[in-house]
C-alpha positions as CSV (number, residue, x, y, z in Angstrom):
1,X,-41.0,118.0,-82.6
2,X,-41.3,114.4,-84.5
3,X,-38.7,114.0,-87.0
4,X,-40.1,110.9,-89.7
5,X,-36.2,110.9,-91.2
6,X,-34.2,110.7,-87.6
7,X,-33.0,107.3,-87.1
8,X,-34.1,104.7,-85.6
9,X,-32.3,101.9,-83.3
10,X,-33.8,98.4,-83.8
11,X,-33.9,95.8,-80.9
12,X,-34.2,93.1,-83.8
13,X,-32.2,92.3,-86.6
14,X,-32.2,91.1,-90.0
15,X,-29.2,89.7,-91.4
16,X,-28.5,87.4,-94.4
17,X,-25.0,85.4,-94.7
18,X,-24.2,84.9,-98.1
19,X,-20.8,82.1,-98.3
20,X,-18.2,84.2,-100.3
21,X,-17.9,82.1,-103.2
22,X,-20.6,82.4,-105.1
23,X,-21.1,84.1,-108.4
24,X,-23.0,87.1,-108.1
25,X,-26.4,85.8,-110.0
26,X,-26.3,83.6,-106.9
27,X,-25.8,86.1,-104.2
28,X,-29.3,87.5,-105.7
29,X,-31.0,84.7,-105.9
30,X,-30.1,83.0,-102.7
31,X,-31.0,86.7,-100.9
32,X,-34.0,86.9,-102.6
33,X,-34.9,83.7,-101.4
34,X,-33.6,83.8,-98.1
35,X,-35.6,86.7,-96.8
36,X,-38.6,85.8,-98.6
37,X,-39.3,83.3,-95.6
38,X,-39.0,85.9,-92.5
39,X,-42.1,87.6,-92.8
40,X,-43.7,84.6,-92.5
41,X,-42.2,83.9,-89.0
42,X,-42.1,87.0,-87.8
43,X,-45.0,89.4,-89.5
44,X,-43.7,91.8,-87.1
45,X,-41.0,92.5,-89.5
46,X,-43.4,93.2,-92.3
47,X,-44.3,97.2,-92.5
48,X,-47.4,98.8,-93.9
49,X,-48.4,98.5,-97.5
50,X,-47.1,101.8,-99.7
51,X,-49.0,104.3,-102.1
52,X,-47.8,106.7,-104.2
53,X,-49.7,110.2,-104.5
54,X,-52.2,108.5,-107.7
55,X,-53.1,105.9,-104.8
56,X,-51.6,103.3,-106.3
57,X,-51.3,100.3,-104.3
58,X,-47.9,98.7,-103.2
59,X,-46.9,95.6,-101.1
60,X,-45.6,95.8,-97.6
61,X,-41.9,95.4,-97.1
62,X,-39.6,95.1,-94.1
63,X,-40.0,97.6,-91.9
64,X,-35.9,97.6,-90.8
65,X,-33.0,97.4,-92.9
66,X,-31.2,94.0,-93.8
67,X,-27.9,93.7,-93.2
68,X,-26.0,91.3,-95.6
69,X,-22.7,89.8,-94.8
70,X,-20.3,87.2,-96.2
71,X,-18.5,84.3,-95.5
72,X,-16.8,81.3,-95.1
73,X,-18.5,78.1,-96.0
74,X,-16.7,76.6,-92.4
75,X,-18.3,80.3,-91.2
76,X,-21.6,79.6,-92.4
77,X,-21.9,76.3,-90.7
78,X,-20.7,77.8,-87.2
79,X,-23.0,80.4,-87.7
80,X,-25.7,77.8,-88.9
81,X,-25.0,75.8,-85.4
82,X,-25.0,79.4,-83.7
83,X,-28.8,80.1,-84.7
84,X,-29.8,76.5,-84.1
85,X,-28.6,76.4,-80.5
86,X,-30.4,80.2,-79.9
87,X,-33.8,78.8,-81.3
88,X,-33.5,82.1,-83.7
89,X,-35.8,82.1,-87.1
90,X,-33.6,80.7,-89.8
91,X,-34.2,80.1,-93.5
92,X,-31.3,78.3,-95.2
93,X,-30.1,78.0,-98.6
94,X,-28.2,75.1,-100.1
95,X,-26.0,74.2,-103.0
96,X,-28.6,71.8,-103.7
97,X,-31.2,74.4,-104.6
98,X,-29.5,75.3,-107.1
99,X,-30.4,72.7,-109.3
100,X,-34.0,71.8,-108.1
101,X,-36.9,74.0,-110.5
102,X,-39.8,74.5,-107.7
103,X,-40.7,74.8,-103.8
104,X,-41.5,71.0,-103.2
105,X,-38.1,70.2,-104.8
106,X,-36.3,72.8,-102.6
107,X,-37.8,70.8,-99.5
108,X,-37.2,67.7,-100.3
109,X,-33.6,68.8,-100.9
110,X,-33.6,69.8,-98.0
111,X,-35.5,67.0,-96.4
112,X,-32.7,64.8,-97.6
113,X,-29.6,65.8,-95.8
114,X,-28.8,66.1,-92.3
115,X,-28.3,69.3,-90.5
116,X,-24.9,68.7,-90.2
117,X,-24.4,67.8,-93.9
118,X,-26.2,70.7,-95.1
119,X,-24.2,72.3,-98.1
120,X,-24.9,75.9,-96.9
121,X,-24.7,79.0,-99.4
122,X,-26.4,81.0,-97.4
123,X,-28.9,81.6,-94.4
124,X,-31.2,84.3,-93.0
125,X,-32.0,85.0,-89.5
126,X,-33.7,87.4,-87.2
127,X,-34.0,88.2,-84.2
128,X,-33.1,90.4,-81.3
129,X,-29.9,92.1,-82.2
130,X,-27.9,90.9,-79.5
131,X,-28.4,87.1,-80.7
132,X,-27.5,87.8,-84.4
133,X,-24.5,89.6,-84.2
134,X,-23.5,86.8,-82.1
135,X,-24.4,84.6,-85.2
136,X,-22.9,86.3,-87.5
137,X,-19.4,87.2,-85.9
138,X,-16.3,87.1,-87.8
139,X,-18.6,87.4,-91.0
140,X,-17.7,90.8,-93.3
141,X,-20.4,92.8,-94.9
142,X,-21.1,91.7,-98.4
143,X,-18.9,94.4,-100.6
């Protein structure tokens, strides 16, 4: 018998590090953002599209759950160097960003700072499970 509600145990993992400082508008936004860039790396994240019963058309999302966590700038950046050094896919987020009004202005944000000097609010990775809750250790999830 096939049971559509039982869980299910991912191999892979989505996870989104948010620094705990930041207002809440910002958690949102830098979220938003964040995860907006995974599907594109990995389309095997990306479910099917939905319907409703009228047949009305609806855009794919994730097919797993995204786990969102908080922490430490000094945590972020550890966990920054963590998904570097594993070769993981990665989206950042930056203070910088805050200011800038479009997509060529994030990246040349960006652009402009070394990896080291990168004024992180936030990041995204996935990958397989083992590798990201290595990334993310010591980080609490988001209340």
């Amino acid at each position: 018998m096939n049971d559509d509600n039982a869980p299910v145990r991912f191999e892979t993992k989505i996870a989104v590090l948010l620094r705990d400082d930041l207002l809440t508008w910002q958690r949102l936004n830098v979220t938003a953002f964040l995860v907006s860039g995974l599907g594109t790396r990995a389309p095997e994240v990306v479910g099917e599209p939905y319907a409703d019963a009228d047949d009305t058309p609806y855009l794919p999302m994730f097919r797993q759950p995204v786990m969102v966590f908080a922490g430490s700038k000094e945590l972020l950046t550890t966990a920054h160097g963590r998904a570097v050094t594993r070769g993981t896919a990665t989206a950042v987020f930056t203070g910088d960003l805050f200011a800038t009004g479009h997509d060529a202005a994030n990246r040349a944000a960006v652009r402009a700072v070394t990896r080291q000097g990168l004024d992180l609010v936030g990041l995204a990775v996935y990958g397989p499970r083992k590798d990201v809750d290595k990334i993310v250790k010591g980080a609490s999830m988001h209340p």
